[in-house]
C-alpha positions as CSV (number, residue, x, y, z in Angstrom):
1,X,0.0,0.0,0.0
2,X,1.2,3.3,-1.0
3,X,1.8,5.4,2.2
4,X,3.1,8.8,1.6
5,X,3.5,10.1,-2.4
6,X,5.5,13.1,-1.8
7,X,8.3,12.8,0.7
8,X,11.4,12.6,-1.1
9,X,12.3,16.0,-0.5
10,X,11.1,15.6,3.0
11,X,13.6,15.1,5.8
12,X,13.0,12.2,8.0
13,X,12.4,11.3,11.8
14,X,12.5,7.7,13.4
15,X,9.6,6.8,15.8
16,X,8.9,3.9,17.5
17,X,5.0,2.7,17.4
18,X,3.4,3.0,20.4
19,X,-0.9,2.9,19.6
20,X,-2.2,1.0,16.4
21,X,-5.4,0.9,16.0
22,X,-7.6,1.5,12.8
23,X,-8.2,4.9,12.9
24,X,-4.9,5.8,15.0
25,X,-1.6,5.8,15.1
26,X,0.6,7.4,17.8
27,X,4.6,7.2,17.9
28,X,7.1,8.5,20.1
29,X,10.4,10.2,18.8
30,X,14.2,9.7,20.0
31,X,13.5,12.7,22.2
32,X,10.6,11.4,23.8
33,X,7.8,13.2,22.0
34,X,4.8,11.9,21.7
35,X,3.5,12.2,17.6
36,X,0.0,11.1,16.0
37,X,1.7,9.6,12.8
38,X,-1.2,10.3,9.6
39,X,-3.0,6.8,8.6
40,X,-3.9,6.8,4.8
41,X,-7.0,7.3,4.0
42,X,-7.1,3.9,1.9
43,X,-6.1,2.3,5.0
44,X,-8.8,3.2,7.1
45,X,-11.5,2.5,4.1
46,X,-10.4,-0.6,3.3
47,X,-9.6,-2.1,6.6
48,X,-6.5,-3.6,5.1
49,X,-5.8,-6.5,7.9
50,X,-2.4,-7.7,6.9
51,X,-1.0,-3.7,6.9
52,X,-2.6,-2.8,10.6
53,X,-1.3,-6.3,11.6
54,X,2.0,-5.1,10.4
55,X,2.0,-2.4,12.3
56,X,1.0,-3.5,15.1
57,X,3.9,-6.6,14.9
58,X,6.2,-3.5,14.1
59,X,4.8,-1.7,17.3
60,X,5.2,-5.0,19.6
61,X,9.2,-5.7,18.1
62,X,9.8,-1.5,18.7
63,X,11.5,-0.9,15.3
64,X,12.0,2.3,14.7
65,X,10.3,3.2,11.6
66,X,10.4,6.6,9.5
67,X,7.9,9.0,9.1
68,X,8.3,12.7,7.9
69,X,9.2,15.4,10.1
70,X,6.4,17.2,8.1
71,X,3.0,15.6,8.2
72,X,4.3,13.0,9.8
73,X,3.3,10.2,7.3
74,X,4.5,6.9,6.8
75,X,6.6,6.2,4.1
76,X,7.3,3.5,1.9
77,X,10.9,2.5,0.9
78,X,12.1,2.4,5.2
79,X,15.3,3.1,5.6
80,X,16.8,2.7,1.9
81,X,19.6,5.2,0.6
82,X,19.1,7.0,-2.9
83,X,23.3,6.1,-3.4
84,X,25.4,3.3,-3.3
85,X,27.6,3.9,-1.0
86,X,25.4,6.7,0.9
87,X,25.2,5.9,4.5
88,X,21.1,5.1,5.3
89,X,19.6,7.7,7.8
90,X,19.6,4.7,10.3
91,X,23.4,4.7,9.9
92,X,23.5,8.2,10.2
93,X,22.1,8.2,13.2
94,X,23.9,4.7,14.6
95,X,27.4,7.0,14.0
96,X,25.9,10.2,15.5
97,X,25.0,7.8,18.5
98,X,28.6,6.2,18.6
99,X,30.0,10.2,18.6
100,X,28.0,11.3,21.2
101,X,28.4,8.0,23.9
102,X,32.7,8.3,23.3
């Protein structure tokens, strides 16, 4: 299911699911703020059971997932990099993390 058309440009936040329910979704950030995360409208029309059980498996295993920092929608390609070679905004932040705890 499509999630999110125009993000590209978008810069990206990780969340961790916290609430999934149909018409719902709530997430909190690396700085411990609580965000409603936008459900597609298709979603919640076609009560698509395999994506909100997705969710809620993602929820239960506390991936962090990305969303965009504006609108905060779902997208659909995770965590990939546009570039070979380009470190992933999960990486990104894994060696910001490494930084920060030396």
């Amino acid at each position: 299911m499509l999630l999110e058309d125009n993000y590209s440009e978008q810069p990206l936040i990780p969340v961790q699911l916290i609430t999934v329910t149909p018409h719902k979704l709530l997430a909190i950030t690396e700085n411990h703020q609580v965000v409603f995360v936008n459900v597609p409208k298709e979603a919640t029309k076609k009560r698509d059971k395999t994506y909100w059980e997705s969710l809620k498996d993602i929820a239960r295993s506390e991936i962090w997932i990305p969303i965009t920092e504006v609108g905060h929608y779902l997208i659909d390609t995770d965590w990939l990099a546009e570039d070979e070679g380009q470190l992933t905004y999960i990486e990104a932040i894994d060696e910001r993390h490494d930084k920060q705890t030396k």
